[in-house]
SEFI-82258 format. One line per 2 residues: their letters; for each residue x, y, z of C-alpha. Coordinates in Angstrom, 2 decimals. Layout:
% residues N
A = X,Y,Z ~ ...
END
This chain:
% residues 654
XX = 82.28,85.95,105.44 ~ 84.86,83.56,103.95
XX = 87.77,83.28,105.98 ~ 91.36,84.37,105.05
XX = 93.93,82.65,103.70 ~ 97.22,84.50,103.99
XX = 99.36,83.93,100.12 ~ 102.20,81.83,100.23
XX = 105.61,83.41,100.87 ~ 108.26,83.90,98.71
XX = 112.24,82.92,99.91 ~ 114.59,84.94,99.75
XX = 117.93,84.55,97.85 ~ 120.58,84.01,100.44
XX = 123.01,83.82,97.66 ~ 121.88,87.75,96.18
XX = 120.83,88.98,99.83 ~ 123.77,87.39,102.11
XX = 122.91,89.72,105.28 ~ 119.37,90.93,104.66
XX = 118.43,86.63,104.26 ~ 119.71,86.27,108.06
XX = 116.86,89.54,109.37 ~ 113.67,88.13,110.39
XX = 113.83,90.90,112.70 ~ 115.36,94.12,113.81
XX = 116.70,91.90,117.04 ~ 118.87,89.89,113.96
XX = 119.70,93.16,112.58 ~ 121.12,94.72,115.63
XX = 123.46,91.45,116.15 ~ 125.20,93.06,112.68
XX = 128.39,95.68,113.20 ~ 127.83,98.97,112.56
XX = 130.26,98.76,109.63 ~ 127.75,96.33,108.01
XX = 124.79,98.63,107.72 ~ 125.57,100.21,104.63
XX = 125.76,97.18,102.89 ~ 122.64,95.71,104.63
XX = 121.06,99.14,103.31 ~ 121.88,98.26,99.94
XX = 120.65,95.11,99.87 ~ 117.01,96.25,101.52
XX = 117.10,98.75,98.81 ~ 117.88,95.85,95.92
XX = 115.08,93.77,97.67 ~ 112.63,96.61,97.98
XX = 113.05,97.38,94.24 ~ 112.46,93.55,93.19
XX = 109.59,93.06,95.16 ~ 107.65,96.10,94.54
XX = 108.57,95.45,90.63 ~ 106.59,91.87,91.25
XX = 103.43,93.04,93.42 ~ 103.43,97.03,92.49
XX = 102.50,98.74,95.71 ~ 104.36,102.44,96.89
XX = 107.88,102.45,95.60 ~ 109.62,105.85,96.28
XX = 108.58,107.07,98.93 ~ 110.44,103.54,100.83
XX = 113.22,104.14,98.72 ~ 113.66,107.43,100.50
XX = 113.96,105.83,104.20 ~ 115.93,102.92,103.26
XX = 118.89,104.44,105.13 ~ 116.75,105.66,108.21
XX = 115.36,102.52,108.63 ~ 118.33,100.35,109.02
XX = 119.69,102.89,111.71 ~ 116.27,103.50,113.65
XX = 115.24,99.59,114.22 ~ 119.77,99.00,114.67
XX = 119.85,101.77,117.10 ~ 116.50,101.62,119.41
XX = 115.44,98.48,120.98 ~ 111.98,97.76,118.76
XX = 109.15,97.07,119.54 ~ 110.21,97.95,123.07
XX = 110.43,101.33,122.18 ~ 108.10,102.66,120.12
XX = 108.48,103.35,116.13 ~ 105.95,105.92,114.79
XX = 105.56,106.34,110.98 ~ 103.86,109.15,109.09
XX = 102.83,109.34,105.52 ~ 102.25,105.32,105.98
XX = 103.61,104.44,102.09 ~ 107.00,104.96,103.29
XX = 107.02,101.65,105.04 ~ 108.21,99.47,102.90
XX = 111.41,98.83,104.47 ~ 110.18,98.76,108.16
XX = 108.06,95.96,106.81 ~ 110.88,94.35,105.38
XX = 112.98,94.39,108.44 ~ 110.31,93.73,110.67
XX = 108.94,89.88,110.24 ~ 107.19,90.47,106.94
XX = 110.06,90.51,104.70 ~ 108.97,87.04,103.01
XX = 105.48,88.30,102.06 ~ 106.13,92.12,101.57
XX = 105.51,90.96,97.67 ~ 101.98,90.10,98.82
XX = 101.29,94.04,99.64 ~ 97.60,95.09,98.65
XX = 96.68,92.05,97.98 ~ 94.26,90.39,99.43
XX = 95.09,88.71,102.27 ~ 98.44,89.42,101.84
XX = 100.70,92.48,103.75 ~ 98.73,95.78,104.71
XX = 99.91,98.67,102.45 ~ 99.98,101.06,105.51
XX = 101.17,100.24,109.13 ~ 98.18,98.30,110.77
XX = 98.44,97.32,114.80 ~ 96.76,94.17,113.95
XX = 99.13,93.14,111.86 ~ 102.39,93.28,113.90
XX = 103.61,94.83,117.18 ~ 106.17,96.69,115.42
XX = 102.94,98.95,113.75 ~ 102.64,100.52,116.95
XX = 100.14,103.24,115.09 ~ 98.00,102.76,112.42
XX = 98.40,105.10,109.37 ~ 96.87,105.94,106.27
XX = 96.20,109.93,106.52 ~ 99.29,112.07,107.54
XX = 100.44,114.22,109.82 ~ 99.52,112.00,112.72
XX = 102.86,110.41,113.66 ~ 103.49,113.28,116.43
XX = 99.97,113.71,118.44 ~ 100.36,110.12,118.44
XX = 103.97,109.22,119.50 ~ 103.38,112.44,122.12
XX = 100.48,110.34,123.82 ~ 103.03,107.72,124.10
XX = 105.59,109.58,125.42 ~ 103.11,110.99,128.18
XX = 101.92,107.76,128.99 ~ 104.96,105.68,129.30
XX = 106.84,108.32,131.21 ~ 103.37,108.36,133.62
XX = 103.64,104.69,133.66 ~ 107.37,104.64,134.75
XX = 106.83,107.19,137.38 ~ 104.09,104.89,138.87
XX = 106.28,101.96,138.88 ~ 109.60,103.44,139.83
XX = 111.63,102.71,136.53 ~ 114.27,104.82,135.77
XX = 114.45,103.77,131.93 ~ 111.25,104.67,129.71
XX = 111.05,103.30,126.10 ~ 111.55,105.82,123.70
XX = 109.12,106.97,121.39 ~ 110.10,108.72,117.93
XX = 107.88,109.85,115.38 ~ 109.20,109.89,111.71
XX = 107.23,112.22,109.28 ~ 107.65,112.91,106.20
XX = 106.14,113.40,102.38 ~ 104.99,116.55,102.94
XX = 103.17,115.71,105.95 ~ 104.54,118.17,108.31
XX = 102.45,120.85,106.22 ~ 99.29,120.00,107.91
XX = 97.67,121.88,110.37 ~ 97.64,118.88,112.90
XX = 101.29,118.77,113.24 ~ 101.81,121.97,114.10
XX = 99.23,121.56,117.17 ~ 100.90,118.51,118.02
XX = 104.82,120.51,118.01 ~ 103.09,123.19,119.65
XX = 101.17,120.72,123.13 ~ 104.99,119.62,123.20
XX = 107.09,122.18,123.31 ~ 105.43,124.26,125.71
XX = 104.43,121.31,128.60 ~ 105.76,122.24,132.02
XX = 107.08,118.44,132.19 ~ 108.87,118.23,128.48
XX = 108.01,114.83,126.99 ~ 111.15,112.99,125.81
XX = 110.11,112.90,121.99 ~ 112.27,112.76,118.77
XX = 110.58,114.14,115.32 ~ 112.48,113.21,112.64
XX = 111.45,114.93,109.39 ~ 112.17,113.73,106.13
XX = 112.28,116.11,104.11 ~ 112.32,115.25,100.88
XX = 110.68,118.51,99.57 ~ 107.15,115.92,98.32
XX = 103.96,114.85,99.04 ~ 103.18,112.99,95.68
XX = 103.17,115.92,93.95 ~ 105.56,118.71,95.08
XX = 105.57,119.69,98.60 ~ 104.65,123.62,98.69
XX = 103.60,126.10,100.65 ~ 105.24,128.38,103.26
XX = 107.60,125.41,105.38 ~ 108.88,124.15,102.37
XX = 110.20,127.53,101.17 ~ 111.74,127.63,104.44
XX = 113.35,124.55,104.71 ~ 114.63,125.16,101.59
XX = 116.30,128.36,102.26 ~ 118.07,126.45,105.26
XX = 118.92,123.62,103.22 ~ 120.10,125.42,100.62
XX = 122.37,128.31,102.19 ~ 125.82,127.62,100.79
XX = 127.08,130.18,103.81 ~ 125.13,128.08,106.38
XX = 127.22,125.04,104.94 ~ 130.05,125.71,104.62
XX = 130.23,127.38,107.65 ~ 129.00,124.19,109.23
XX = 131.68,121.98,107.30 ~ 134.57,124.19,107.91
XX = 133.68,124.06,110.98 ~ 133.62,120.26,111.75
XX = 137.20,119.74,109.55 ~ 138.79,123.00,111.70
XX = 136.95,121.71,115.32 ~ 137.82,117.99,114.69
XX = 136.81,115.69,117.70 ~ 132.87,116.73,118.26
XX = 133.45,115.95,122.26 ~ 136.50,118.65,122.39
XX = 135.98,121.77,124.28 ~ 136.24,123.96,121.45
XX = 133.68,122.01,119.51 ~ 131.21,122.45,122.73
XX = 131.69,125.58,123.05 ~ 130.44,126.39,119.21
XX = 127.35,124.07,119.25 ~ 126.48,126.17,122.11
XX = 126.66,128.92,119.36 ~ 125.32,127.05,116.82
XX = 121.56,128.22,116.91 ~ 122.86,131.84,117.47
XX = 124.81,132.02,113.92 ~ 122.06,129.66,112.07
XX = 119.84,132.00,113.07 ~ 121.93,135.00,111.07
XX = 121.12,132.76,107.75 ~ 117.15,131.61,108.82
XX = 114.86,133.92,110.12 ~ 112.52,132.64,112.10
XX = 114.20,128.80,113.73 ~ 110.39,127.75,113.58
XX = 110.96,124.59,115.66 ~ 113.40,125.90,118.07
XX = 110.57,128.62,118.43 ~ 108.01,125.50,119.22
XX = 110.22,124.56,121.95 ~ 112.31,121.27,120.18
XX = 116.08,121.26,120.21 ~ 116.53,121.09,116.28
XX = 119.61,118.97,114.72 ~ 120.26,119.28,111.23
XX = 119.70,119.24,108.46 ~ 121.70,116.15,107.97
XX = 122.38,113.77,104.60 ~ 119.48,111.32,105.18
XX = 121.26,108.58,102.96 ~ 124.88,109.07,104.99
XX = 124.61,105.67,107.20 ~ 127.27,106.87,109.36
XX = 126.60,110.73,110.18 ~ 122.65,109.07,110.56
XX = 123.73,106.70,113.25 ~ 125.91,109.30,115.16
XX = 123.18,111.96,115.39 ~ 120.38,109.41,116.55
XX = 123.07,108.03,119.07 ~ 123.52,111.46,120.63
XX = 119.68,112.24,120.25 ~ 119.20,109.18,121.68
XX = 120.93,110.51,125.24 ~ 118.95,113.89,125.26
XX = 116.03,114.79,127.29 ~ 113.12,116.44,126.26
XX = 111.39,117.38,122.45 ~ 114.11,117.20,119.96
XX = 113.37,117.53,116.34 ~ 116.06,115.82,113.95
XX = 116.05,117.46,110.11 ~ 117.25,115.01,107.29
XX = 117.42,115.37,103.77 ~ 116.30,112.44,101.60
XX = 115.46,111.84,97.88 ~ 112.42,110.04,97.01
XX = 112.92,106.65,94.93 ~ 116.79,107.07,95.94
XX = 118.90,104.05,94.25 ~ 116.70,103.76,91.57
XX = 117.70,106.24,88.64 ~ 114.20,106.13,87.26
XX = 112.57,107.08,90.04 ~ 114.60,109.66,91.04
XX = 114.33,111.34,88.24 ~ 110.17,110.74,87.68
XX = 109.04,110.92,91.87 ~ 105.54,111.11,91.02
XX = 104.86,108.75,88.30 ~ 107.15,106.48,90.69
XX = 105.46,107.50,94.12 ~ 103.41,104.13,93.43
XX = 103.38,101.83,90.58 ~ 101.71,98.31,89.15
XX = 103.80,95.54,88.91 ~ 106.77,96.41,86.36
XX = 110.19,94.95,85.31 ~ 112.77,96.89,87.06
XX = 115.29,96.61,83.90 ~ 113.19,98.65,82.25
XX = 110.90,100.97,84.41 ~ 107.05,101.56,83.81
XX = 106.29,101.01,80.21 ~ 103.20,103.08,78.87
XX = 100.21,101.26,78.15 ~ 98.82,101.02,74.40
XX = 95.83,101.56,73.05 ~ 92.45,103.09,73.88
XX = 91.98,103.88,77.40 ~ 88.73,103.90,78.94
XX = 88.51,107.00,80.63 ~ 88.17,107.07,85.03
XX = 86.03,108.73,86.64 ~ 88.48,111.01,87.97
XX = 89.76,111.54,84.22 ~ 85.92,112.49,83.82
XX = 85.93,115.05,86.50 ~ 89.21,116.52,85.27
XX = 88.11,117.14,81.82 ~ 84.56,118.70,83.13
XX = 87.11,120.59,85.12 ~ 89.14,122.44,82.61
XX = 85.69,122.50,80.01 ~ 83.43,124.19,83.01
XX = 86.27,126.83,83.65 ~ 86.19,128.15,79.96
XX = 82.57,128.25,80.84 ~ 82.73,130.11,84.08
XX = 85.38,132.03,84.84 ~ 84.16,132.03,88.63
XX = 85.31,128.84,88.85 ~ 88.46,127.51,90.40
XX = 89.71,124.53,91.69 ~ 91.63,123.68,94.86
XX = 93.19,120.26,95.94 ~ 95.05,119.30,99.62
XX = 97.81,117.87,97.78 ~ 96.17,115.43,95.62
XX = 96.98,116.80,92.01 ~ 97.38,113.57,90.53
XX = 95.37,111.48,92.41 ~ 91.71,113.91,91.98
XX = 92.97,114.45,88.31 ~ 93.83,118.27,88.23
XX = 96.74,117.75,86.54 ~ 95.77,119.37,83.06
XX = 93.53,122.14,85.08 ~ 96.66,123.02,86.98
XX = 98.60,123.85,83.25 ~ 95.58,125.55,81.80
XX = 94.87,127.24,84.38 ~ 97.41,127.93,87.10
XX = 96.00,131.46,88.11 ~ 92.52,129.85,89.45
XX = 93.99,126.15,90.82 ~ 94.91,126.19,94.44
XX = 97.16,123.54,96.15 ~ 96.88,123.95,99.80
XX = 99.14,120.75,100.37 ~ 98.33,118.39,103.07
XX = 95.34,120.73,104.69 ~ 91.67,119.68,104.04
XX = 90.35,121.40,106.74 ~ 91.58,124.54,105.40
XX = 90.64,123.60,101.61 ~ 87.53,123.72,103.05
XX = 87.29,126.80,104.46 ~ 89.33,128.87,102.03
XX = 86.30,127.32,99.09 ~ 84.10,128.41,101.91
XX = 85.92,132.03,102.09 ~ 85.86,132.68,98.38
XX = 82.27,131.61,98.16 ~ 81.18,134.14,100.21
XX = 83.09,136.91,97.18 ~ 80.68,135.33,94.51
XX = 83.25,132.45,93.23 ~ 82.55,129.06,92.02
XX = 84.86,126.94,94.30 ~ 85.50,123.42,93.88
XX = 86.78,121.25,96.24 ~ 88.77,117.84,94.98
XX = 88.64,115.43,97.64 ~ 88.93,112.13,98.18
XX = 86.13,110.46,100.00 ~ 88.25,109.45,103.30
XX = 90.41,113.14,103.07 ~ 87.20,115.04,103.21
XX = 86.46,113.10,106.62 ~ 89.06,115.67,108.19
XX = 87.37,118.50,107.06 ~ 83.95,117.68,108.27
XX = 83.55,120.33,110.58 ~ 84.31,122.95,108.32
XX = 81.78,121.28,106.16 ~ 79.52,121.33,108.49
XX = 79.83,124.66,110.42 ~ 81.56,126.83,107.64
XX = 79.73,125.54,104.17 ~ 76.46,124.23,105.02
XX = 75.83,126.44,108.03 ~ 76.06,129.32,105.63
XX = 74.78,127.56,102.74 ~ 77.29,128.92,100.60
XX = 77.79,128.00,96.94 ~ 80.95,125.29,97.44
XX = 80.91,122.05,94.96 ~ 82.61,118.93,96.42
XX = 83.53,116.98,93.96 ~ 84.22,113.72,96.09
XX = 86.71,110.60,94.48 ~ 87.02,107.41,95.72
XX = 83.76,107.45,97.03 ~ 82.69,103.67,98.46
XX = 85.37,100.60,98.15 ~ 88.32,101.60,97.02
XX = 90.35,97.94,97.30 ~ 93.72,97.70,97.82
XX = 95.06,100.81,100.27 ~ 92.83,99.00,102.78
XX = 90.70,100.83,105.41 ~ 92.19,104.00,105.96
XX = 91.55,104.85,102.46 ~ 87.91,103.42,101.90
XX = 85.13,106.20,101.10 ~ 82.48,104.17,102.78
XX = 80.99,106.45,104.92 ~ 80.69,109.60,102.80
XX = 76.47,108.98,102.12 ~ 76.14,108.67,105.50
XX = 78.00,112.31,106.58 ~ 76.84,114.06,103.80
XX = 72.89,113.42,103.92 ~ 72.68,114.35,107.48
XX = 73.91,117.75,107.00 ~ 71.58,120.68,106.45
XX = 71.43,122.48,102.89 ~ 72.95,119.81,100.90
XX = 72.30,118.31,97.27 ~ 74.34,115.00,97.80
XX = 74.62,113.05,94.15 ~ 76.15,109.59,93.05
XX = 76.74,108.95,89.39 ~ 75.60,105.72,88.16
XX = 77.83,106.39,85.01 ~ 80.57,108.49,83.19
XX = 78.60,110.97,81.30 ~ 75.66,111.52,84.46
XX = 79.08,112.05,86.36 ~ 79.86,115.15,83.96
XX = 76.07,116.26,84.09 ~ 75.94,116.12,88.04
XX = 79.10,118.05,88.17 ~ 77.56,120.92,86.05
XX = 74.50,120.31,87.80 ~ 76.21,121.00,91.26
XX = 78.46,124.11,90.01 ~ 75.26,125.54,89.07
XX = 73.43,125.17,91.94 ~ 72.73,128.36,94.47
XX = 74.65,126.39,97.71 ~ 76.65,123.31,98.79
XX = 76.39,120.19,96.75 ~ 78.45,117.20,96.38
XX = 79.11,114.40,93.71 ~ 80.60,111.60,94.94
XX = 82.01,109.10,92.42 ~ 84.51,105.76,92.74
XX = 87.55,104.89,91.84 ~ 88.03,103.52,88.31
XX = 86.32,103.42,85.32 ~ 82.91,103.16,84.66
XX = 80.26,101.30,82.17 ~ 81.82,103.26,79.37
XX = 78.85,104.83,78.35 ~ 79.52,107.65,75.69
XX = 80.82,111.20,77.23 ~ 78.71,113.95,76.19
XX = 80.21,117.26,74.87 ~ 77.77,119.74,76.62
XX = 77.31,121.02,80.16 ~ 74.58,120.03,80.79
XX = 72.04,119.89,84.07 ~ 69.72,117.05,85.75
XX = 66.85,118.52,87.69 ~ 68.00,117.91,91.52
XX = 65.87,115.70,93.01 ~ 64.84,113.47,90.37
XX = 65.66,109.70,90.07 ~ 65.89,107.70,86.53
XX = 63.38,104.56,85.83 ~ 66.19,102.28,84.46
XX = 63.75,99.33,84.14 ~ 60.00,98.55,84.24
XX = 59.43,95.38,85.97 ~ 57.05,93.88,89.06
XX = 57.02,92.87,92.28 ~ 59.89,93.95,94.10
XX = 61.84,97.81,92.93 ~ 65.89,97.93,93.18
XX = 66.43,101.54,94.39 ~ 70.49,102.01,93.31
XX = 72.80,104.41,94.38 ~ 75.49,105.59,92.17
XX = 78.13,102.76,91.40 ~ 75.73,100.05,92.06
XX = 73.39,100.83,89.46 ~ 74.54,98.17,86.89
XX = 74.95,95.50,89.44 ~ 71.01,95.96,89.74
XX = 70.29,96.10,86.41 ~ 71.56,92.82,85.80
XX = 70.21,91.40,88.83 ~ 66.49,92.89,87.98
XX = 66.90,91.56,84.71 ~ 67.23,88.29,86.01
XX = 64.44,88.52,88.01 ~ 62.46,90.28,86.17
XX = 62.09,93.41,88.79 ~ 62.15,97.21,88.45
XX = 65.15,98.97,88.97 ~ 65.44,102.39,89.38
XX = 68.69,104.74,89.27 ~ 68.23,107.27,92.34
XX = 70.70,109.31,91.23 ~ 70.44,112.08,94.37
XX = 70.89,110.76,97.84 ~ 69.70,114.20,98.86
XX = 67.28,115.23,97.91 ~ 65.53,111.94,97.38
XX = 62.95,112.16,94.23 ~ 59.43,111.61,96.90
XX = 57.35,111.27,94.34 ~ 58.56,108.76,92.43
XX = 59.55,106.56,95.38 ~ 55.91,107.25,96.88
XX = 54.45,105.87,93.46 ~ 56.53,103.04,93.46
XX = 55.54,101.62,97.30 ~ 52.20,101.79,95.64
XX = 52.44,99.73,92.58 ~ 55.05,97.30,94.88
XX = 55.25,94.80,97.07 ~ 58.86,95.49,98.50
XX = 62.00,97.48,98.20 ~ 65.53,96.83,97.39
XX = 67.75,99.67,98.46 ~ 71.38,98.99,97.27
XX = 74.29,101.33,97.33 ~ 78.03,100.76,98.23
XX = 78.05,103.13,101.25 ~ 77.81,101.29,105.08
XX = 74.44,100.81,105.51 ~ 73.97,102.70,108.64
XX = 72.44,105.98,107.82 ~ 72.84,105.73,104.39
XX = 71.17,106.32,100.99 ~ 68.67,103.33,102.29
XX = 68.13,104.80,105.06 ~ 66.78,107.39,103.74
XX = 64.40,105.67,101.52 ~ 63.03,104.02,104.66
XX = 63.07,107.25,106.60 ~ 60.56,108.50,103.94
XX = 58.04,105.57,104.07 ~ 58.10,106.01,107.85
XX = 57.06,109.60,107.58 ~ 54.33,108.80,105.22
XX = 53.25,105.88,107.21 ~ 54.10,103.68,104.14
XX = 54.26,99.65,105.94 ~ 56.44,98.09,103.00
XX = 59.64,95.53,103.36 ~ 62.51,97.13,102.48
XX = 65.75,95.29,102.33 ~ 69.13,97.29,103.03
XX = 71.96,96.60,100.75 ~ 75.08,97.98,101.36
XX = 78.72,97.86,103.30 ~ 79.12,95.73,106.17
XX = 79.34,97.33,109.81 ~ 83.06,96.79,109.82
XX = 86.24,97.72,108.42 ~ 86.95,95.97,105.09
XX = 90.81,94.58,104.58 ~ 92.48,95.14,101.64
XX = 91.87,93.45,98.27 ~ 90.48,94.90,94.90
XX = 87.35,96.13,94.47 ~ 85.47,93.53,92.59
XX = 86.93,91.32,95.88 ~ 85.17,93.65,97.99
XX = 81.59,94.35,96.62 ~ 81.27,90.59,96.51
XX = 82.39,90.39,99.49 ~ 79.67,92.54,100.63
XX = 77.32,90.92,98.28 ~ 76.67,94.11,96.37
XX = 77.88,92.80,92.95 ~ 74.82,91.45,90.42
XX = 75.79,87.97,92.01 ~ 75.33,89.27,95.85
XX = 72.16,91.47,95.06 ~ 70.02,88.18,93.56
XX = 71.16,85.86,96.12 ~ 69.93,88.15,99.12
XX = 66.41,88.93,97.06 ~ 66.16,85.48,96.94
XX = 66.85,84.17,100.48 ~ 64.87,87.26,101.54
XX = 61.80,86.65,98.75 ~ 62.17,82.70,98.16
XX = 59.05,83.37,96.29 ~ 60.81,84.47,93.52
XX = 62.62,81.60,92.50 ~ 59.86,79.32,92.11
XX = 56.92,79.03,89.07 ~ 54.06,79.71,92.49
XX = 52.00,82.51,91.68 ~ 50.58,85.01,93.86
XX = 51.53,88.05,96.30 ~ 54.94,88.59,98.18
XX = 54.51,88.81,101.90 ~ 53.85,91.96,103.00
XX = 54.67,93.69,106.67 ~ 52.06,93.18,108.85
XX = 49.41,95.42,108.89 ~ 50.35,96.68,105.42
END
């Protein structure tokens, strides 16, 4: 593998950015009065907004924390004590602030700054992110072990650890059992959970919490109970103010129900104005001095300070490069549809087909292309926000009633709800259809967002029919295909567009199982999964091989791979999966069980965690593009490039 070479930086305009130029990090920032921040807040914001408009990248969800940021690293003594982020897109500014201002325009690139916090990449990532909802179950480990560590070595001062989460994050089921381990230990952690609430994920926050939080935000008793009472109290540290913050949970309980987090055991603050510098730094300064879980509530707007994207948050939640002067301009002209504009089509065509049908989505609208379906629709589309594991299991529930469920996942999303894959779908073989995006590289989000492991999870299991399109309009037959299969199937597909073959009209079926002869050639058969498919025809044509289009990972079509080891001399398996227990794999797996000696040569994702860059970057990275396939067939078959006649090698015994 080539090595890296990081892109050049970019200076910043001292002239433009007087105070922000002079922060290399937060140790420069916290040499700054307090007075300054608001005007150091403006000018991250400024900066934030030019260099996202000259890389692209995640815009509003940064433009949410700007304010938060600038008071967390001016306040706590970073990296010393430990900065947790959720939801990882809101990191912009942290990046900014934090060593990486000069390349931050270099985001998603490759080579260039990691979209997401990354450990490797600075000591101020103290947790890697690219799911949510891990920020607390992770900064709650910290605070065990550093208070453990203390105790063992006599300090009285422990870093702190906070945990910001946000985006919708804290609707996930792993939050709650991370409030829930802290709030009731016998030895309370000293913990602060800030939530952001800015009432998103990228689409809409919903659900249950965010009614909630909205009736407490909202309650124009509850504030202006709480603002009369700060003008009529006056000095917070007077007795008569001490006395009613004693009170306060009593009467903000007469206005909220249920106190859910007091309930958990945190000492909840708030809500406060999340862009208010001032009342921001005054809270965390008195948090700061409390013991135990405490839980601070602020209120933010997503893509605040820039009018556009305040008033579009999703089509602004991440953007390509753009002029800021005039916001993203739509594109012109015919546009060749995704894959994920494939599905949602099929989507919203199948349901006036089958009214068993519906469609459910963790918070990914947008993103798995439900977007029309949702409109159309709205009485059968589900939007569990950030909860796979229970998308899973309600698709598995309603199975079990006779409906058609379909689950829109992304590839490294359906990862957390494995289990109930495993032990509530499959176990039961009931009639669920995954219909898996962003299956293999993915490119720029990096790691945490690669669906290169999804062959490998899904063939193992029991009672699946596991499917990879090789182009748009097999995508729309496999879906129909898997809705109409009696049990759990999946259709995994990758992010982008396609050959641009022409989309077919009707619903129709493949018969499971069976693989397509692409070309008729000699020697050596390509076996391709799914997105590698024309990558091996061009390479076969080359080289004059066969190449076949597998189409189903599981079931593999026997027979025709059976025929093939007879009329060949070796076998190609390519597919852009990891290569451990994949789709080749199972080709090999086969021959082994028919005592079939043939070479077969695996072609697939390294053993490793790919960095971010785009996709082409990747697959020829991995040497799955038409270029990578024909160099390994060669250095593996030399034969093949020279005018010698006669057999390939075969494996001994053969």
């Amino acid at each position: 593998m080539a090595a890296r070479t990081a892109p050049p930086p970019m200076s910043i305009d001292s002239a433009r950015y007087p105070r922000l130029s002079r922060i290399d990090t937060p140790a420069d920032l916290r040499r700054f009065d307090e007075t300054e921040l608001p005007a150091i807040a403006e000018e991250l914001r400024a900066y934030l907004i030019e260099s996202v408009g000259r890389s692209g990248g995640h815009f509003g969800a940064g433009l949410g924390v700007i304010e938060l940021t600038v008071a967390l690293h001016w306040l706590y003594e970073t990296p010393v004590d430990q900065l947790v982020w959720d939801v990882g897109h809101q990191t912009y500014p942290h990046k900014i602030l934090t060593g990486r201002r000069d390349r931050i325009h270099t985001v998603k690139q490759k080579d260039g700054v990691a979209p997401f916090p990354k450990r490797e990449e600075s000591e101020y990532d103290t947790f890697g992110v690219g799911h949510s909802s891990t920020s607390i179950s992770a900064a709650l480990g910290m605070a065990i072990a550093l208070q453990q560590q203390a105790g063992k070595d006599g300090k009285a001062d422990v870093p702190k650890v906070v945990a910001v989460i946000g985006d919708g994050a804290m609707t996930a089921g792993m939050a709650y059992e991370a409030l829930n381990h802290a709030g009731g230990m016998d030895t309370e952690p000293d913990l602060l959970v800030i939530l952001n609430d800015n009432r998103m994920s990228i689409s809409e926050a919903v659900g249950g919490l965010t009614k909630m939080l909205g009736r407490m935000t909202g309650s124009a008793t509850l504030n202006k109970l709480r603002e009369g009472g700060k003008k009529l109290l006056g000095d917070k540290n007077k007795p008569p103010a001490r006395f009613v913050r004693r009170w306060e949970e009593h009467w903000k309980g007469m206005f909220v129900p249920s106190t859910l987090f007091e309930e958990m055991g945190f000492h909840y603050t708030g809500p406060i104005d999340g862009h208010d510098l001032p009342a921001l730094v005054g809270a965390l300064k008195t948090l700061k001095t409390l013991k135990g879980p405490q839980l601070l509530h602020v209120i933010t707007t997503k893509g605040k300070g820039y009018e556009l994207a305040e008033g579009d948050q999703i089509g602004y939640h991440a953007v390509g490069p753009f002029d800021p002067s005039k916001g993203l301009v739509a594109k012109t002209g015919a546009k060749k549809p995704t894959y994920t504009d494939v599905f949602g089509d099929w989507l919203c065509d199948m349901a006036a087909a089958e009214p068993r049908l519906l469609g459910i989505t963790p918070a990914m609208r947008e993103g798995s292309g439900l977007v029309r379906f949702s409109k159309e629709y709205p009485e059968r589309y589900f939007d569990v926000a950030i909860a796979e594991q229970h998308a899973v299991t309600l698709a598995a529930g309603m199975a079990t009633q006779g409906a058609k469920p379909v689950v829109a996942i992304y590839s490294t999303f359906l990862q957390r709800g494995y289990d109930q894959l495993v032990h509530d779908v499959a176990t039961q073989k009931l009639d669920v259809l995954f219909a898996i995006d962003r299956g293999g590289v993915v490119g720029p989000d990096g790691a945490t967002h690669a669906g290169n492991l999804d062959l490998s999870y899904l063939r193992c299991v029991p009672n699946m029919v596991v499917m990879a399109p090789a182009d748009e309009n097999e995508c729309r037959q496999m879906l129909t295909t898997g809705l109409r299969y009696e049990g759990p199937a999946a259709v995994r597909y990758p992010r982008g567009t396609g050959p641009g073959v022409t989309i077919e009209a009707a619903l129709d079926t493949l018969a499971i199982g069976k693989a397509q002869l692409r070309r008729n050639g000699s020697r050596l058969a390509l076996l391709a999964f799914g997105a590698t498919v024309a990558a091996a025809e061009q390479a076969g044509a080359e080289l004059g091989l066969t190449v076949v289009n597998m189409r189903f990972i599981k079931p593999l079509d026997r027979a025709l791979v059976l025929e093939l080891a007879r009329t060949h001399e070796g076998f190609v398996t390519i597919e852009d999966n990891v290569v451990a227990g994949g789709a080749g794999s199972a080709v090999s797996e086969l021959l082994n069980a028919e005592a079939v000696l043939l070479p077969v040569l695996q072609l697939g994702l390294p053993d490793a965690f790919q960095h971010h860059a785009s996709r082409e970057d990747l697959l020829a990275e991995a040497g799955i593009d038409a270029a990578g396939i024909r160099a390994a067939v060669l250095h593996r078959w030399p034969q093949l490039a020279s005018a010698e006649e006669g057999s390939l090698p075969r494996a001994a015994g053969a």
